[in-house]
N, C-alpha and C positions, 0 to 999 in steps of 0.2 A: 870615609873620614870627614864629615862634618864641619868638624872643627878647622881643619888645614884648609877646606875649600873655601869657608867664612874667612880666614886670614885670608887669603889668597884674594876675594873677590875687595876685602876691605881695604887691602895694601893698593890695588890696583887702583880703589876708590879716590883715591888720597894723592897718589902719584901726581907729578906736574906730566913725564909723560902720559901716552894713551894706550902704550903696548908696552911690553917687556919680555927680554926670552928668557926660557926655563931657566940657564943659568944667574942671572940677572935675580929673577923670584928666588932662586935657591937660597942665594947669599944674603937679599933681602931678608929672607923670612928668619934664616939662622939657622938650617939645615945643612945638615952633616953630605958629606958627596956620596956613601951608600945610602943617602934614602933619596938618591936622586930618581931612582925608577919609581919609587914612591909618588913621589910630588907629578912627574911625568903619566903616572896613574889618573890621578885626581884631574890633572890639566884634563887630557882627552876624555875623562866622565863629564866635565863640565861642559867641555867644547856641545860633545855627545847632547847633553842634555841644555844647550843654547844658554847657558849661563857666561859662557867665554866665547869670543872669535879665535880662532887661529891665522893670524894673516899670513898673506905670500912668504914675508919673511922668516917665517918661522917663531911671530912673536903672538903674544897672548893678553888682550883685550877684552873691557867689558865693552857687550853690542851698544849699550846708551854712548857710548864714547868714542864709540868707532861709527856712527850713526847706523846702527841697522835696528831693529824690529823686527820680532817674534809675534807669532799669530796664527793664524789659519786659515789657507789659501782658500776663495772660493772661486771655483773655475767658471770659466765662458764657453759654450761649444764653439764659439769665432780663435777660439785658445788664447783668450789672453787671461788674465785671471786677478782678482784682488785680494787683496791681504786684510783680514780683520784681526787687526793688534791684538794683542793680550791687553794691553795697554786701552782701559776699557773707554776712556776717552778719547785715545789719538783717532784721528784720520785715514780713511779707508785709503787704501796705497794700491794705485796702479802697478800693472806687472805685465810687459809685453811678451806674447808668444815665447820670442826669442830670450828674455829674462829668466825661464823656469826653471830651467838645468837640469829635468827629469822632474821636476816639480808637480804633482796634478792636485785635485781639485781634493781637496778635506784632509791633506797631508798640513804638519804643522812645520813649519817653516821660519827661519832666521833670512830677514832682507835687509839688504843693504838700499838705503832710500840716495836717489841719486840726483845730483844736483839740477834745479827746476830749468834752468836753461830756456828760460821761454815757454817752458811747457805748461797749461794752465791747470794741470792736476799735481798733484804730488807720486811721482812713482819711484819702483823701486826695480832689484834684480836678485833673487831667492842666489843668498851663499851657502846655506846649509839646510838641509830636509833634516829635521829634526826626531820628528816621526809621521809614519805612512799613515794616512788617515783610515786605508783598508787594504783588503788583502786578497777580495775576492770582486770582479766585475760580474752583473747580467747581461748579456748581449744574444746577439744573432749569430750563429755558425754559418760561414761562408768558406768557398774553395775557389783560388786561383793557379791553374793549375795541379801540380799538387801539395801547394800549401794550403792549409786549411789555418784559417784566423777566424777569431771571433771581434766582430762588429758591438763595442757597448751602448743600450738604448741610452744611457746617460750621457751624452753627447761632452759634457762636462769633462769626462773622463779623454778627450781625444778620440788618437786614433785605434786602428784596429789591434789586437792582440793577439801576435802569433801562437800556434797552438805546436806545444812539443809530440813526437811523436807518440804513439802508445797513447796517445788521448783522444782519438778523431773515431768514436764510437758512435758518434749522433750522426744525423742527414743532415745534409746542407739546408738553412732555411726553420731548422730549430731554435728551441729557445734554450739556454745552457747557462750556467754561472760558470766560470774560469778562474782557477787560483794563481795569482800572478806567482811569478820566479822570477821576473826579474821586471821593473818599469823601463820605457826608453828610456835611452843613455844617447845623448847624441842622435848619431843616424841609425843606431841601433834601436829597430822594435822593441817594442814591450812583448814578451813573453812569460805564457802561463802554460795548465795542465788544465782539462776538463772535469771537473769534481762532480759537476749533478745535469744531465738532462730534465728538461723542466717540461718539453711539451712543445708541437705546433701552434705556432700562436691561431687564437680565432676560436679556442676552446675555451668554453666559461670556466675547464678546470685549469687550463695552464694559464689565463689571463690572469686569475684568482693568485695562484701558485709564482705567477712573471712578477706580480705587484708586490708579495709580499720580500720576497728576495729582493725586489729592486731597492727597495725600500728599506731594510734587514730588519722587517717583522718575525719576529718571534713565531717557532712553529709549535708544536704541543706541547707542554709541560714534560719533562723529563721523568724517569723513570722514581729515581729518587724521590722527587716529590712529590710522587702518587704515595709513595711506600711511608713516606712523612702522614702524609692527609690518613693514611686507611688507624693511624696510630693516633687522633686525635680525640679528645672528650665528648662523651654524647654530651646532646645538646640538654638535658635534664640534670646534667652533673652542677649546670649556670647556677642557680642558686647557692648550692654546697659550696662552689668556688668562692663567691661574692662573699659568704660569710665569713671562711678559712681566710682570707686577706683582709677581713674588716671593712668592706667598700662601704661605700656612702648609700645608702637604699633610696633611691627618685623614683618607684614606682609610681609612688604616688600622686606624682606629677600629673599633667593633662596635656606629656609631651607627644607630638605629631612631627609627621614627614612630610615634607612639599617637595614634589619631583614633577620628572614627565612623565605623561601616560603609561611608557613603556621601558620603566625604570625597574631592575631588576636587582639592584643594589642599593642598600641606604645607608650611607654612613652617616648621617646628619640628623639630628632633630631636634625640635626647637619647641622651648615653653617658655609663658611669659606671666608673673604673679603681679597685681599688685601688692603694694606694700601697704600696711598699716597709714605709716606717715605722709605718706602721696611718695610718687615714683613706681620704681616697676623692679625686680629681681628679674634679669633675662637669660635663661641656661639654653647653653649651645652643649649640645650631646655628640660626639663623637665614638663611630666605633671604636671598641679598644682593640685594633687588630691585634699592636703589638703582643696582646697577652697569650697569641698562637701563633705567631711567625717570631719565633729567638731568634737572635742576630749569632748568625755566622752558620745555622742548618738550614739545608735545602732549597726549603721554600725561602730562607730568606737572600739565600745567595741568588735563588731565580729570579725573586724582585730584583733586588738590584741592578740584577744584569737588565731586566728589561725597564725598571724603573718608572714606569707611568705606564697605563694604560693607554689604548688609540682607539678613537674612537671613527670608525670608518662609514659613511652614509647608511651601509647597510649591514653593517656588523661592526662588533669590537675585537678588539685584543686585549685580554687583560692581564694587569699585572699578577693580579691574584688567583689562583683554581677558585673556580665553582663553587665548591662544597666552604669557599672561606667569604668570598666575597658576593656569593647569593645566598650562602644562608646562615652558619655559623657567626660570623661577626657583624650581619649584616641587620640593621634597626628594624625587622619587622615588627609589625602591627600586633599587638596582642600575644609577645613571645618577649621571657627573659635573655635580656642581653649584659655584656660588661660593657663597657662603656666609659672614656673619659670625660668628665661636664666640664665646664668650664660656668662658673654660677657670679653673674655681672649685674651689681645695683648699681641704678640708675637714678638719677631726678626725673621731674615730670618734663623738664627740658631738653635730657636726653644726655646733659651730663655723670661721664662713669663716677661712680662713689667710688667702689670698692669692688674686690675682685676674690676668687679664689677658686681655688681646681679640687677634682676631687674625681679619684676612679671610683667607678658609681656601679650599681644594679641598676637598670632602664628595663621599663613595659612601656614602647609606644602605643599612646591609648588610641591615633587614627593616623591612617595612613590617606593622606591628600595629595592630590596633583596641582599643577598651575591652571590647568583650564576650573578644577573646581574652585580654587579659592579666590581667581580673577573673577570669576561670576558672583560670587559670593560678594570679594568687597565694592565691583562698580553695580550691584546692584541686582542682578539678572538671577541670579538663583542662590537661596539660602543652602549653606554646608548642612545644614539639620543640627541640630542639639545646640540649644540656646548656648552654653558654657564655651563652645569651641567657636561658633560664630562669634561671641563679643572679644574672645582673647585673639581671633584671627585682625579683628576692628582695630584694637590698641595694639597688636605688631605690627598690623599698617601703619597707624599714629606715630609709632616708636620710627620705625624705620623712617619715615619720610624726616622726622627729627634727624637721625642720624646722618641721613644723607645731607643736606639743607648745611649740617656744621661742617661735612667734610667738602663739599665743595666751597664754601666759605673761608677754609682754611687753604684754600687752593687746587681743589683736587680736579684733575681736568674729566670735564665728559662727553669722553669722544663718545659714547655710544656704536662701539664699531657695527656696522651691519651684517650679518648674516643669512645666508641660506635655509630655507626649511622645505625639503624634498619630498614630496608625495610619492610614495610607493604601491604600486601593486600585491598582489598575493607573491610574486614571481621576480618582487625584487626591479621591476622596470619603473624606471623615473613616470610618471605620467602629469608632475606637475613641479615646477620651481619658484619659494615667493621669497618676499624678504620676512624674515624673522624680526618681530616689534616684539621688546620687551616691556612685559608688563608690571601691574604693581605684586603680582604674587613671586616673581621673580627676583623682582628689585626688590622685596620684604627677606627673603632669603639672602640674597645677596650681601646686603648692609649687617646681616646680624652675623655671618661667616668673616666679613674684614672686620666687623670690632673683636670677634672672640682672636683671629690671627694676632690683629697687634696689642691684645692686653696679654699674651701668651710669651710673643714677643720681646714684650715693653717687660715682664718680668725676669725674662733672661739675659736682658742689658742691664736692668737693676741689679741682679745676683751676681753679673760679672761670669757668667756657664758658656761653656762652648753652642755653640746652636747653627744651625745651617738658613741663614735670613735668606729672604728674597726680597731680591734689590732691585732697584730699577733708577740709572744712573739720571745726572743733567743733560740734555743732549748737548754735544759738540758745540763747539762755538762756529764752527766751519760750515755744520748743516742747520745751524738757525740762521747763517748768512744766506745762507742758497736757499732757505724757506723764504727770507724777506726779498730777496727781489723776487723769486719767482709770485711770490702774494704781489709784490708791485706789478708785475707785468700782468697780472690776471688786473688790476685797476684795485686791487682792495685798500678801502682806504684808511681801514686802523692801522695798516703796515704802512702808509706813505705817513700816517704822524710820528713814527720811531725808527729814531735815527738808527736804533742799535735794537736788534731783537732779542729779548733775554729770555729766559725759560719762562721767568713768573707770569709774561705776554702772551705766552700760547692760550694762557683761560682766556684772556680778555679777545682773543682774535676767535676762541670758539663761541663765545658770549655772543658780541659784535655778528657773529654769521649766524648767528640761530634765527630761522623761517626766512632767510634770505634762498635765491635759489644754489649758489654758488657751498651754500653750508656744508653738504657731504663731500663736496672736491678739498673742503679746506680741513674738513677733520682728515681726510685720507691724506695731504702731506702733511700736517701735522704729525700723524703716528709713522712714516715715512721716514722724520727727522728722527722720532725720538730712540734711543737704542733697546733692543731688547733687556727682557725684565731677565733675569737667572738666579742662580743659589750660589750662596758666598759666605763663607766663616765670618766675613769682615761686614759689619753692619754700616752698611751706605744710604739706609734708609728706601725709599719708594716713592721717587718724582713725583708720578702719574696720580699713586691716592694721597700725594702730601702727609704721609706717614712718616714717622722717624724712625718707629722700629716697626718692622714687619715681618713673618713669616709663614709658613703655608703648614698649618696644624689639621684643617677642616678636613682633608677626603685621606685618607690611609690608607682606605681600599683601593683605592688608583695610582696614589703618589707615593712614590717610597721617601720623599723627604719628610712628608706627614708623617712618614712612621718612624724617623729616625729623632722627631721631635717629642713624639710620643714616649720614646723610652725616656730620654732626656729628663723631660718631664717628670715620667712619676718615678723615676732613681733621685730627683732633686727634691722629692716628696718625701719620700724616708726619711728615721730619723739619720742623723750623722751625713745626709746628703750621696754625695758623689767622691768618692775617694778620688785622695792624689794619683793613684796608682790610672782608675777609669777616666779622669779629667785628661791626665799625658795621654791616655789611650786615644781621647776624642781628639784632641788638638790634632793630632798628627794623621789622625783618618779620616777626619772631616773635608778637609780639602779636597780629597781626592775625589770623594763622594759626591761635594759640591759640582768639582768642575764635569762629572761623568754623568749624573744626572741632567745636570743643563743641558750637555752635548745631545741625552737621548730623548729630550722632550723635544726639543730642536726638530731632528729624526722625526718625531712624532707627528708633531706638525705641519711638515713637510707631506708626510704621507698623507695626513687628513687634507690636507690642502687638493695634493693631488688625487684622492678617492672622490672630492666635491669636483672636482675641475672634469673629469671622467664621465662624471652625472649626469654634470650640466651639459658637455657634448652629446651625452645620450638623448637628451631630452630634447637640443636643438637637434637634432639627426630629424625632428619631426616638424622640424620649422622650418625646413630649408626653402627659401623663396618666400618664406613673411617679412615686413617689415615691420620694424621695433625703433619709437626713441630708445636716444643714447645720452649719455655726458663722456666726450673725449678726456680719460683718466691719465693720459701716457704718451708722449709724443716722442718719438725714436727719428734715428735715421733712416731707417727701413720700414716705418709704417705709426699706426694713429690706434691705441689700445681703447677701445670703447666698451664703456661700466653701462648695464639697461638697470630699469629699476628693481628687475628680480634677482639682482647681483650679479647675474651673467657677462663674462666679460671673452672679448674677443677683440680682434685688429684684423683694419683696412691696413692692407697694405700698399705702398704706396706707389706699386704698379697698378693697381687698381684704381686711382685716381687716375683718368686715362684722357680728361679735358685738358690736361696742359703738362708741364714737365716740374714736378713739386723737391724746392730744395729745402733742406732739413737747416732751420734756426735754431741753435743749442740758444743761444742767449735768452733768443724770446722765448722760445718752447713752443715754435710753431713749424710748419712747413709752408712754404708759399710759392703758388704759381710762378715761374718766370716769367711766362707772357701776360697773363689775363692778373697777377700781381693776387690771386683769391687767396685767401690766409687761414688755417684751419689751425687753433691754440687750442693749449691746453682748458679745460672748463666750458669749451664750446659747445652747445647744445646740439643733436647731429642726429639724423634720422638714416639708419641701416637698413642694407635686408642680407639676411643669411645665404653665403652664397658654398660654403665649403665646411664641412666639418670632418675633422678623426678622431672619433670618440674614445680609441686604444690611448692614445697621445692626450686628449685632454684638450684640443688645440679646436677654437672657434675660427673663422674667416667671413669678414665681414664685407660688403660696399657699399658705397652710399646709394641712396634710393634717390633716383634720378625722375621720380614719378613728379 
């Protein structure tokens, strides 16, 4: 009931007090005493679902009024763990060990924030577990005596997990996932059942098979969905389609694809006319996935579950099968496709005219990579065919336009850095650099965030439900803790502002561009700023200075592209989107928003640690070289050092062995007691490799004493 919950949260809103008991609300609200189990219904749903507290007393509370906070615990293996609000601005909230109450790491949780008492964070103590973030551990099978528990490699997760009888199939020293039955409680373990032996570790098939479970990568496509795909249109029926719906015919465009070398998928392609009058017509082509993935069969419920592709150093996971996202929907070269355009005049300044969509027939006429069309525009080698060399010339022109306004209007450029892995036949790292984007990258790039937010910018016009992606102001709390730690590096656009505001962060990337300190200052910068995600509610996009923004361009990867996609061409029809599917989207949207966020999260997470994995592998061949560093990270237990091929690793600070090194939170150094030597954050710092575990991901560094 809806409606009773809404009185209920509104009465309570309005109250001078902050709790009330059931009977209290009863009378309040005007309810009869047989619908007292009623109301009693609703209290414990709400409770349940963190919309009300229940106190000691047995009274009922909105958590803003009782001071607690909803969010989602992120654990510590030291076991203490933090809370990130729902509340997309508040402050990350301390949570000690003893605070959790059975609490672990990716459960969603209601805390109670407790009074600061001198304390110089903000913390809290979890009153309610709202919901279990999961339900199954990876870990290590162990026996003491004759208990048999499993050990989780997520350290996150605590301690070990006893295992019930009738489940101790595996050897000791396997690798196993475990389905909990119940989490600790007090002094009582956490207890689960054995669901899957995975393998001795040290097998390239169980490490394979460890990582993907760890992680909860997706395993092969399900039965259904093959049985979907085997009932789909040959790929000759494209034309007959395109006519039968009336699509817009762009054949005869001179649209192309720009990817990487070893791009198997093309959902994108780009053509650029001039006009008549001066300016330019610029069409961004997108696959039309949606016109073979219907919402709510197989293949579409599999998307969603998995929701983005992962893209792992040396493989993917995709959202899509094969047969949809290698070939069927996918932009090749000299083959009829469907396709959404998106068709954008422009001035010769780079100013948008005008705009308009159109589900189109597409023949991309070449299929291009970065390494060709970077040679092409700095000079070094002609694409061939005069026509596609001069339109590749003026999408350079266009885009450098493009970008030039949008940093102008604020847009910050961290330019994060990236890894780029050299691989063997067999899959071994044999090389690690940094990744430089270039101009055939950054041409692509700019023409995919204008077609996002003129796509965008039309579904705030029309007033349509849409799933934005936003990307908030950061915190007022972590731009305080960005400005002094910028003052204790000595930077000196942050000693001229008193007060560090979001619009500063351009001027402090500006200010450090070919200084040496530049890359330390873009990495806290993005540090402060909060993760970008998907949301009904359009908050706009800090980072590119967008007001409306959304993620249209890749289908094949991203399931929010595709639910934009429908969106779209149902608001293309005539009569639009019915009342009837407008209530359908409002009330499903959210869910979709907050679940894909959650699993790209997931995603990245795993890509992170597939690169972290790599780079161990590859240092495994360094061991005893020496490498500059820039100290990125200074802890109480040790000094995280960034080398210039992105590889990063920690001296720990038993490894400093010249003197007894005490950890400065204020300054973000650690300093000798005796000999008073100071080693800070930004400090330039010569290693050598003295440890590595390549399973774990984990570098160990010390200083080169040479």
């Amino acid at each position: 009931m809806p409606e009773l919950q809404d009185k209920v949260m509104q009465y309570l809103l309005g109250h001078r007090r902050r709790s009330l008991s059931l009977q209290q609300l009863l009378r309040a609200l005007g309810l009869r005493k047989d619908e007292r189990n009623i109301l009693s219904d609703q209290l414990q749903q709400m409770v349940a679902g963190g919309l009300l507290i229940k106190t000691g007393q047995g009274r009922y509370g909105l958590p803003r009024r009782l001071n607690c906070l909803s969010g989602v615990l992120e654990g510590n293996r030291r076991g203490y763990a933090f809370l990130k609000p729902d509340l997309k601005k508040g402050e990350d909230v301390y949570i000690r060990a003893g605070g959790l109450h059975g609490a672990v790491h990716g459960d969603r949780v209601l805390v109670r924030l407790l009074s600061p008492g001198g304390r110089p964070r903000c913390e809290g103590e979890v009153v309610n577990i709202l919901q279990r973030g999961c339900d199954q551990l990876v870990g290590t099978l162990e026996q003491r005596g004759k208990r048999f528990y499993v050990v989780p490699d997520d350290r996150r997760f605590g301690r070990e997990v006893n295992l019930s009888r009738g489940s101790r199939k595996a050897r000791c020293g396997e690798k196993v996932v475990v389905k909990i039955d119940r989490w600790r409680e007090g002094n009582r373990p956490a207890c689960g059942r054995l669901v899957e032996r995975i393998g001795m570790p040290g097998v390239a098939q169980t490490e394979q098979l460890l990582f993907d479970r760890l992680h909860e990568l997706p395993a092969e496509f399900p039965p259904r969905v093959l049985e979907e795909l085997a009932q789909l249109p040959p790929e000759k029926t494209i034309p007959q389609v395109a006519a039968a719906e009336k699509r817009t015919d762009l054949r005869s465009l001179a649209a192309v694809t720009i990817d990487g070398d070893e791009a198997k998928d093309f959902d994108d392609a780009v053509s650029l006319e001039p006009l008549p009058k001066g300016g330019y017509r610029l069409g961004v082509h997108i696959a039309d996935v949606s016109h073979y993935v219907s919402e709510g069969r197989a293949v579409d419920r599999e998307a969603l579950k998995r929701s983005t592709s992962t893209y792992l150093v040396e493989r993917a996971v995709h959202m899509l099968p094969p047969p949809l996202s290698e070939n069927l929907c996918s932009l090749k070269a000299g083959a009829d496709r469907l396709a959404v355009s998106v068709l954008i005049e422009l001035t010769a300044a780079g100013e948008t005219v005008r705009y308009q969509f159109a589900p189109s027939l597409l023949r991309v006429a070449r299929r291009l990579t970065y390494n060709e069309v970077e040679a092409h525009l700095t000079g070094k080698e002609k694409t061939g065919g005069g026509a596609t060399g001069e339109m590749l010339e003026q999408m350079d022109t266009l885009a450098a336009l493009l970008r030039q306004k949008r940093l102008q209007r604020g847009a910050l450029d961290l330019d994060i850095p990236e890894p780029r892995f050299i691989l063997d036949k067999t899959g071994a790292v044999t090389g690690v650099e940094r990744r430089r984007q270039g101009r055939a990258e950054s041409l692509i790039e700019e023409f995919m965030i204008l077609a996002n937010e003129v796509v965008a910018a039309y579904f705030a016009g029309k007033q349509l439900p849409l799933l934005y992606r936003v990307h908030a102001l950061p915190a007022e709390e972590k731009l305080a803790a960005l400005r002094e730690t910028l003052l204790l590096l000595g930077d000196p656009t942050a000693a001229k502002l008193r007060r560090l505001r979001p619009h500063h962060l351009k001027l402090l990337l500006e200010e450090s561009r070919g200084k040496v300190e530049e890359a330390l200052i873009r990495q806290l910068i993005l540090r402060a700023m909060p993760q970008a995600r998907y949301s009904t509610v359009n908050e706009g996009h800090f980072g590119l200075a967008s007001p409306y923004y959304c993620h249209f361009t890749a289908p094949i990867r991203r399931y929010p592209d595709l639910v934009v996609h429908r969106i779209l061409k149902e608001s293309l029809k005539p009569g639009g989107l019915s009342e009837k599917r407008l209530t359908l989207l409002q009330s499903s949207l959210p869910s979709i928003a907050e679940h894909t966020s959650a699993r790209e999260r997931a995603a990245m997470e795993a890509e992170r640690a597939s690169e972290d994995i790599k780079k161990a592998q590859y240092m495994e061949g360094q061991l005893g070289e020496v490498f500059p560093g820039v100290i990125n990270g200074v802890t109480n237990f040790g000094l995280f050092v960034e080398l210039e091929n992105t590889v990063e690793g920690m001296i720990p600070l038993s490894e400093l062995s010249d003197d007894y090194y005490i950890y400065r939170e204020r300054t973000a150094a650690v300093v000798g007691e005796r000999t008073r030597k100071t080693y800070r954050l930004g400090d330039p710092i010569r290693i050598k490799v003295i440890r590595v575990d390549s399973t774990a991901g984990k570098i160990t560094f010390s200083l080169d004493q040479g």
